[in-house]
N, C-alpha and C positions, 0 to 999 in steps of 0.2 A: 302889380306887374302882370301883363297877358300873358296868355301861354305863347304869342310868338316874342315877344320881348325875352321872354324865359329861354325858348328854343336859342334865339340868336348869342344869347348871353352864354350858354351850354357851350356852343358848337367856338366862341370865342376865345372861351375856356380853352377845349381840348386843343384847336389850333395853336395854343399856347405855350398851354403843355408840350405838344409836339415839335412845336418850333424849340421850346424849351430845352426838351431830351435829345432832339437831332443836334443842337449845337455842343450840346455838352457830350455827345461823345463824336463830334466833328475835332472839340477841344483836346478828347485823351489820344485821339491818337497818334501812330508814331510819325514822324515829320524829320524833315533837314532844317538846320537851323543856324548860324553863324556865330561863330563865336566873338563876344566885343572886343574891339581894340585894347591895348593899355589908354593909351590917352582920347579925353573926350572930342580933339579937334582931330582927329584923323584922317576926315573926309577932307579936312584944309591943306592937311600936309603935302607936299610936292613925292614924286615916286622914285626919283633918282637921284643918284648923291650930283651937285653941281662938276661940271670937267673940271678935270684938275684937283680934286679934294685930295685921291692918292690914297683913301682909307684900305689899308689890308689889312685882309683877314685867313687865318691860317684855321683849318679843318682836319684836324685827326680821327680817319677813320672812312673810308671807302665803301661800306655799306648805305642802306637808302637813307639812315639817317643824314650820313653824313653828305650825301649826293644831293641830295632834297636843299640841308641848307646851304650848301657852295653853290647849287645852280641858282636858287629863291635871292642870293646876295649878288652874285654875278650878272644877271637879270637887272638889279636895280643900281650898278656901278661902281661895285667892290673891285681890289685886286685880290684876287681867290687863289690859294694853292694849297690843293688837299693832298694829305699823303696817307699813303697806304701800306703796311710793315710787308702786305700777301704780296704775290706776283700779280694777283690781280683783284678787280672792283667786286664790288656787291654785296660782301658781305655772307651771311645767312643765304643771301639770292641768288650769291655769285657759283661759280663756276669752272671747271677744266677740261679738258679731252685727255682720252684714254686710249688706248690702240687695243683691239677685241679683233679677234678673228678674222685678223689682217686688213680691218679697216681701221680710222680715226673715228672715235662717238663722244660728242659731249655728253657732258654730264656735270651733278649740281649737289645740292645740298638734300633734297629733296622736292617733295611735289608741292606747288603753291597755286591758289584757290585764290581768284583776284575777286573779291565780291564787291556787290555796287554798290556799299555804300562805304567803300572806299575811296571817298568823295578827293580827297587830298591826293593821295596816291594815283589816282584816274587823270587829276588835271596834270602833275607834273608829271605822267607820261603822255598825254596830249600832245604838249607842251615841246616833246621832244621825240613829237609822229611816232608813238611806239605802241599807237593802240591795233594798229592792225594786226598783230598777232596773237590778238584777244580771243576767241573762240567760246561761244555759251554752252555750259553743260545742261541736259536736260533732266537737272534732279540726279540724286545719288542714294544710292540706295547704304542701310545699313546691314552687314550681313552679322548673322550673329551664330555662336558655335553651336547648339542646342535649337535652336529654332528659328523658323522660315525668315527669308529677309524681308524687309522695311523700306520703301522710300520714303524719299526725302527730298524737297527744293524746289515742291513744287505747291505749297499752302500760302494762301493767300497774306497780304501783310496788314490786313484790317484787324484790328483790336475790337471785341475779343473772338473773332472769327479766327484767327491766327492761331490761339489756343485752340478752341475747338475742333480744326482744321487738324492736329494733330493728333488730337485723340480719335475723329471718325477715320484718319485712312489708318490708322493705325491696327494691325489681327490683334497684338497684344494687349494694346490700354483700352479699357474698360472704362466706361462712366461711373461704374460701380465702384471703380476705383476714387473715385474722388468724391463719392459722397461726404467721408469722415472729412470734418475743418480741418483744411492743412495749412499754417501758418507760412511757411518754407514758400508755398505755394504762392502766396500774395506777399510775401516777400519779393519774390522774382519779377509782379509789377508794378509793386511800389518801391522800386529802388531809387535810390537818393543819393548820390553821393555824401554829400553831409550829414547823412543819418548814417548809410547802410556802414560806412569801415567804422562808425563808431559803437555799432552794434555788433559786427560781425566779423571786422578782420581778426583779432585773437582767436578764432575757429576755425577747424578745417572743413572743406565743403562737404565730407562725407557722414561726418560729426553735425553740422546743420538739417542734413537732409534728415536724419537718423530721429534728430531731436526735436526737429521741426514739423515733422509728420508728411514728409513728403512721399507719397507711393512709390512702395519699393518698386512697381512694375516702371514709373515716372525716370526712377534713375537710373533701374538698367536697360531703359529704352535706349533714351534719351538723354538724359542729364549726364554721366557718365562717358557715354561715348564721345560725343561731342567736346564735355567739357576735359576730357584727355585731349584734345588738341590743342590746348594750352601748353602740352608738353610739360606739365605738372600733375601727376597725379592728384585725383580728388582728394585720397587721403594725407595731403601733405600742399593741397590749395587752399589758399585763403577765403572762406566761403564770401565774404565781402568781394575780392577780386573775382571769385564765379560769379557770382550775382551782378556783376559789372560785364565781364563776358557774355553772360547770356539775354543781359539785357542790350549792350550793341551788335550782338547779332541776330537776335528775334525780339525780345517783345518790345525793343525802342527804335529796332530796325525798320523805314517805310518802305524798303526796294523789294523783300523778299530774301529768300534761304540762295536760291539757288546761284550760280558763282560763274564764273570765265577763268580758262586755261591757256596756257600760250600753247600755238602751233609749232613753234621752234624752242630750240633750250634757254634758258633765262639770258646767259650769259650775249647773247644774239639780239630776243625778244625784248630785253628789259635794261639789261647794265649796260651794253654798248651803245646805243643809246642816249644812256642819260650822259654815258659819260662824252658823247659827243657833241651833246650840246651843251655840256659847260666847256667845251675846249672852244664851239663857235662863237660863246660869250667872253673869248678870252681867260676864262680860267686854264690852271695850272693843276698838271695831273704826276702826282710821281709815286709809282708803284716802287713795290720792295725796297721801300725807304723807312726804318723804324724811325718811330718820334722817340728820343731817349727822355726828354722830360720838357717841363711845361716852365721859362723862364720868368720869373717876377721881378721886380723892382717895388718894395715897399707894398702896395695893395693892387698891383696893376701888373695883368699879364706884358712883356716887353717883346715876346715872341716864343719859341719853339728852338731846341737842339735838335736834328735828325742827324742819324749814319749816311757818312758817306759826305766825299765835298770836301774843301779846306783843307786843314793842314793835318798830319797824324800825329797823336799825341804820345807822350813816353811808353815808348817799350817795357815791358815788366813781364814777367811770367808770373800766374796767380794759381797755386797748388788747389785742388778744388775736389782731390778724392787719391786715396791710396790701398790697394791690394796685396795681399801677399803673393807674393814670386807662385807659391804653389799652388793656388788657387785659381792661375790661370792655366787653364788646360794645355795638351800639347797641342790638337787642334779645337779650332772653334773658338769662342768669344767665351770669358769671361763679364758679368756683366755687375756694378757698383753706381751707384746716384751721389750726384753732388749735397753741397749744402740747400739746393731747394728741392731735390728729391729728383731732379733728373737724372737720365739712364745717359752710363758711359759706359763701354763697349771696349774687352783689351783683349788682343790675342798675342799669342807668341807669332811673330813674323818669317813667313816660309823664305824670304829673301830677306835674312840682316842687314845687309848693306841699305835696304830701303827703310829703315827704321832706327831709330836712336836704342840701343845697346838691344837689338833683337824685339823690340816690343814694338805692338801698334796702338792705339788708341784711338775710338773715334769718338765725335760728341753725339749724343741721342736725339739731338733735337732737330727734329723734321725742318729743312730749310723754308718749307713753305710758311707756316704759320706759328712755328715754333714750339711744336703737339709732340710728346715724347713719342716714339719708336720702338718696335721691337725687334725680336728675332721673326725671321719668314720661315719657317722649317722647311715648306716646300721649294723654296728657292736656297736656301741658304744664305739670303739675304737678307734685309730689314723692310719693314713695313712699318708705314703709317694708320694706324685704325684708325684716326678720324679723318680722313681725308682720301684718302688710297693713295699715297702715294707709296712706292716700290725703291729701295735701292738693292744694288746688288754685295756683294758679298766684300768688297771693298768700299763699298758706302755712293758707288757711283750709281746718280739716277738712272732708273730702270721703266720707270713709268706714273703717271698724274702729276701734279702740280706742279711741285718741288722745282723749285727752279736751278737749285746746285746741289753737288752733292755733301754728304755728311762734311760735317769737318775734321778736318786731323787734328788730335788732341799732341801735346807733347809726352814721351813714356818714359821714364826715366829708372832705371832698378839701380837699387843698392841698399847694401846691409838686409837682403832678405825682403826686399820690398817693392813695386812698383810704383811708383812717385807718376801721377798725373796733373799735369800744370796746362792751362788754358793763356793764350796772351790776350793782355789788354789791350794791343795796341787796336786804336779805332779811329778812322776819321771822323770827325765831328763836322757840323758846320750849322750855326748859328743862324734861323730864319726871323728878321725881325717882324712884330705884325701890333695891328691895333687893338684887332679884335681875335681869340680864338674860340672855337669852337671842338667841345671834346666826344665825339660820336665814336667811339668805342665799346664794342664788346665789355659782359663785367668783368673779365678776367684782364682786360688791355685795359681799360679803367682802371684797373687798383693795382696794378704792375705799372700806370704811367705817375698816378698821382704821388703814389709811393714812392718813386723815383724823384720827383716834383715837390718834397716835402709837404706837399698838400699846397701847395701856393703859398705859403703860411695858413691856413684857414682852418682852424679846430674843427670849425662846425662841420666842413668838406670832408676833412678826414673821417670823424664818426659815420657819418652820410655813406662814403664811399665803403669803408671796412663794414658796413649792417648788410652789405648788397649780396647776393647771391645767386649760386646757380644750380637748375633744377638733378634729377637725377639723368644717367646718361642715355643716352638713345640710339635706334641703330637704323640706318639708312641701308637695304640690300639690292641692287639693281642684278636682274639674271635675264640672262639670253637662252633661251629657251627653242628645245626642237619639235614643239606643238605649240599649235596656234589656242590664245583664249576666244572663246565662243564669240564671233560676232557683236550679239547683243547683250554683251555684257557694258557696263558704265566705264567710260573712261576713269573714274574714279570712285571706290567705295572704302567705307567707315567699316568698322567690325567690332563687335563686343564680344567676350566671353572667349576670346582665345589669350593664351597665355602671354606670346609676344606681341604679335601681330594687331596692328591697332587703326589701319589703314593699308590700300593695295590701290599701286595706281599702274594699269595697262600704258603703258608708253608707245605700245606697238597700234594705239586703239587711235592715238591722235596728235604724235609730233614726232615728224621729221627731223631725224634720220631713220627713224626706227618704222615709221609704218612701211618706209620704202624696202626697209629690210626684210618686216616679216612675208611679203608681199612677196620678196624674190626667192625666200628663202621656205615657207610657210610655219615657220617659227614664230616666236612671241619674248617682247621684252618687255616684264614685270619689275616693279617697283615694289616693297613693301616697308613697312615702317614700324617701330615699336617703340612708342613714346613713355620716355621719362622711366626705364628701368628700376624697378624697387630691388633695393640691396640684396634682399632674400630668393629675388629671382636670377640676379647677377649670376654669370657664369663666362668660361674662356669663349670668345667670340668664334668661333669653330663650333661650338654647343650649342648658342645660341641660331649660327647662322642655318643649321642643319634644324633648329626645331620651326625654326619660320618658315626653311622650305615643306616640312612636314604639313604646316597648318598652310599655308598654300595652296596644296592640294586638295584639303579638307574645303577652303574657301571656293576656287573653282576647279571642282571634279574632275574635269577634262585635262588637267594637266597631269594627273597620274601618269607616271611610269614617264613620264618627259625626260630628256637629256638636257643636264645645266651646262650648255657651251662655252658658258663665260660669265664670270660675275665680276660685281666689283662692292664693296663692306666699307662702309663707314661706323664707327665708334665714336660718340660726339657727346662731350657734355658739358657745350659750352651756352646752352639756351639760359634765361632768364627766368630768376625765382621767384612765386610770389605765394612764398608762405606767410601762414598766420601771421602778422605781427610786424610783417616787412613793411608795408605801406606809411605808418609814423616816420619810419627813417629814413624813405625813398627820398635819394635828393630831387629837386625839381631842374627845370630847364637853367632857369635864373641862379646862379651862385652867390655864395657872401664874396667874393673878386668881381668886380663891377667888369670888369671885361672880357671874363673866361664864363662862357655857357655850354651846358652839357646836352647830350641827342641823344638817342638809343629808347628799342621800348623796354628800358627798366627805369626811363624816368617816368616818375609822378605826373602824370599830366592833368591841366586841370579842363580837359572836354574825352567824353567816353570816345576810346578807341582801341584798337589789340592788333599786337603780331604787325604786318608787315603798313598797315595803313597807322598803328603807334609809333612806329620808327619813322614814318615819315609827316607825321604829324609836329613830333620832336624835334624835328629839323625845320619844320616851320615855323615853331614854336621861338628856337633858336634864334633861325632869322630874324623874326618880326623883333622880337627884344633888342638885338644889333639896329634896326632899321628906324624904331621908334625912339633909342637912345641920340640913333642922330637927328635925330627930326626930319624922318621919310615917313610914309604909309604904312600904313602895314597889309601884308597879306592877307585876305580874306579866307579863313579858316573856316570852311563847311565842316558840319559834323553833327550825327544824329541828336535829336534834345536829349537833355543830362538826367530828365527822371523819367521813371517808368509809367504808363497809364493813370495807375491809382494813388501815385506818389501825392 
């Protein structure tokens, strides 16, 4: 062989190689991918049910799960009618107004982070023109209590540049940090679904890190803060379900970190909206309607009972808590819980004649979502901690959601005792339907199914009683008589304070609020403290006054500010995903061939989290209704299911 034979043969080689190496990491990295239909003719299938088929289908539950699949069925020819127990839509997303300082201010659940590869979620607001109040953030920083902050949102999404990208902008992580093998480490890009919950869900993420060798600087950078926005602490997340989080949102993510915020409140930008284009598709929308239970015939759901409608059913009075005469003060409430632990509220009545033998009673439960109530000491009223809604001192609404006021209990004394009896009477009214769909919260889940005997379905029951929900959290919106610095982020993450776990400026970029601080040269802040550990619990007044403390600490400039007006949310109605939970998660599909469940506590089988799970789930839903009748199914985008090195 010559030496140019040699050379040519050499240089064929390395092209080779090289062609070789470029493909094979063209192959690992992150990408959008589709997920496949149930059936193999799908593309044959026809998209609408034929005129006239008349298939209904009933939707319980008004958040995006459930919006997503009543509009995705509506769309293809269903009769849809969703109902909703709240005064109104969205869920988690949804929304109400408040009256502050002699204006009207919406307000929400908290702050939401729409990221791009919230592929599903992006089209059915498309879909229903609701992208324009979409807004791009440029990176968010992480502020942290002890040392300098952090950005973020702004590393490229190329594998393994995406990793390294983090450690070089990073003051605190160190390459030296990652010299020692960290298992934990290449866990995070070889994730697998059907490896990783077989390895890993029985562990908590803090326990993986720990044992996995993952740098401490790694997790209280990084892994920690972020992965608290799970609204599960690490110490009590499923390091398998972390490992699936942080693989749909960075290392299997192709778009990048950084995210889009609406311009206006959700309730405006996001739910009216969706909820309007299922009304121009002809669906059915019926707010503050509870579904009392799910009706079957043998293995097949036949329809839905809701309140309200039809005819009322026998009168009865049902005793549900009793006090002693003495116990109830001369003024003020005495206060006693039913058989399920709800608060009832009895006072001695300043006017007898408006009360059965001098006593009053009210029922504890918030009209709006039905979240027990307290005493307001400042008003003399009641309050809702998870919601803010206000009654006053007779149970009449005073402010947020709530759409009526408490209810009047019956009171009844004798023999040294105060007898309180609730009535049953209730209208009822029977919704027949083909198909249902069950997109409830897990706490309205297992108060429906419960109700519902489980359809008959063992398997359902187990499924639904393993479900859970995470520790509480608190939402604090303040109006504020100093402005935050200009150049600060519309929104930032925080490590290493005790409550505070996020801070979102609201005066920085949605209306009504920037027009306020503008007139006013005040500031209305957001802050959040996700998933409460038992040991830090404390009365919401304690906690509310230590997050305005760490507020301050976060940005300086608010020292010595005047809090004009606040509003406190108490919530612990988010979704669990400890160790162990993912064996028992039900899935979309149920053992009742005609009842399917939505929410991000189901199982899904394509990676997704938080607000793009919930509406995934509801795709999910759909498509199984759509392909049972022999229609198409929805084409379901969603990042690929393993990580790089899987």
């Amino acid at each position: 062989m010559n030496r140019r034979t040699l050379l040519r043969l050499g240089g064929a080689t390395l092209a080779t190689l090289g062609l070789g190496t470029l493909a094979a990491g063209v192959a690992i990295q992150p990408r959008r991918i589709y997920r496949r239909p149930a059936r193999a003719d799908d593309a044959t299938l026809p998209e609408h049910l034929p005129g006239g088929a008349g298939k209904r289908v009933v939707v319980v539950g008004g958040g995006l799960a459930g919006l997503t699949a009543a509009i995705t069925l509506a769309e293809r020819g269903f009769s849809v009618t969703l109902f909703e127990q709240a005064s109104h839509l969205g869920g988690k997303v949804g929304g109400w107004t408040v009256r502050a300082l002699g204006e009207e201010f919406p307000i929400e659940h908290g702050f939401h982070g729409f990221f791009a590869q919230y592929y599903n979620l992006r089209e059915v607001l498309a879909d229903a023109g609701a992208l324009g109040d979409l807004a791009p953030s440029a990176g968010y920083p992480v502020i942290f209590g002890d040392r300098p902050a952090e950005r973020f949102g702004t590393t490229t999404s190329i594998f393994p540049l995406n990793l390294l990208s983090v450690i070089t902008q990073s003051e605190t992580l160190r390459f030296a940090d990652f010299t020692e093998p960290s298992e934990g480490l290449l866990d995070l890009m070889r994730f697998d679904p059907a490896v990783t919950f077989d390895q890993f869900d029985g562990v908590d993420f803090a326990t993986f890190a720990r044992e996995r060798r993952i740098p401490t600087s790694m997790v209280d950078t990084v892994l920690r803060p972020f992965g608290d926005t799970t609204l599960n602490r690490i110490e009590r997340l499923s390091a398998a379900e972390a490992l699936r989080f942080f693989h749909f949102y960075f290392m299997g993510n192709p778009e990048g970190l950084a995210f889009d915020y609406t311009r206006r409140d959700s309730m405006a930008a996001i739910v009216d909206p969706l909820a309007a284009r299922l009304r121009a598709l002809g669906g059915t929308i019926r707010t503050s309607t509870p579904v009392r239970r799910v009706d079957a015939e043998g293995k097949r759901v036949v329809g839905v009972t809701v309140e309200g409608g039809g005819a009322p059913r026998d009168i009865e009075l049902q005793t549900i808590a009793t006090v002693p005469v003495a116990d109830v003060p001369a003024t003020g409430w005495a206060e006693v819980r039913d058989d399920a632990g709800m608060p009832i509220f009895v006072s001695r009545s300043v006017e007898p004649s408006t009360a059965l033998n001098g006593f009053t009673a009210l029922d504890g439960q918030c009209t709006h979502k039905g979240c027990p109530v307290g005493r307001d000491a400042a008003t003399g009223g009641f309050r809702c901690p998870c919601h803010g809604g206000t009654f006053s001192a007779t149970g009449a609404v005073t402010g947020g959601p709530p759409p009526r006021a408490l209810k009047t209990l019956t009171a009844v004394e004798g023999d040294g005792v105060v007898t309180i009896a609730r009535s049953v009477e209730r209208q009822e009214e029977q919704i027949p339907a083909d198909w249902c769909v069950v997109a409830c919260e897990v706490r309205g889940l297992k108060k429906l199914m419960a109700a519902s005997q489980y359809v008959g379905s063992a398997a359902l029951a187990v499924q639904v009683a393993a479900l859970g929900e995470s520790d509480p959290y608190v939402v604090l919106r303040v109006w504020l008589d100093k402005p935050v610095r200009a150049d600060r982020s519309a929104f930032a993450t925080t490590s290493r304070f005790k409550y505070v776990d996020s801070i979102a400026v609201y005066s920085h970029y949605q209306e009504p609020f920037v027009a306020w601080a503008a007139r006013t040269g005040g500031a209305v802040v957001e802050l959040h403290a996700y998933a409460i550990a038992p040991e830090e619990m404390a009365a919401l007044d304690v906690i509310q006054a230590a997050m305005c403390t760490e507020m301050t600490r976060i940005y300086p400039e608010l020292a010595g500010a005047t809090i004009l007006h606040h509003e406190v949310q108490l919530q612990d109605d988010f979704s669990r995903f400890a160790p162990g939970d993912w064996t028992m998660r039900p899935t979309t599909v149920t053992s009742i061939p005609n009842l399917l469940l939505a929410g991000d506590h189901v199982k899904l089988d394509v990676v997704a989290h938080l607000m793009e799970a919930a509406c995934v789930s509801g795709r999910l839903a759909a498509n199984a209704i759509l392909s049972a009748e022999g229609l198409r199914e929805v084409r379901i985008p969603t990042v690929d299911p393993k990580g790089p090195l899987a």
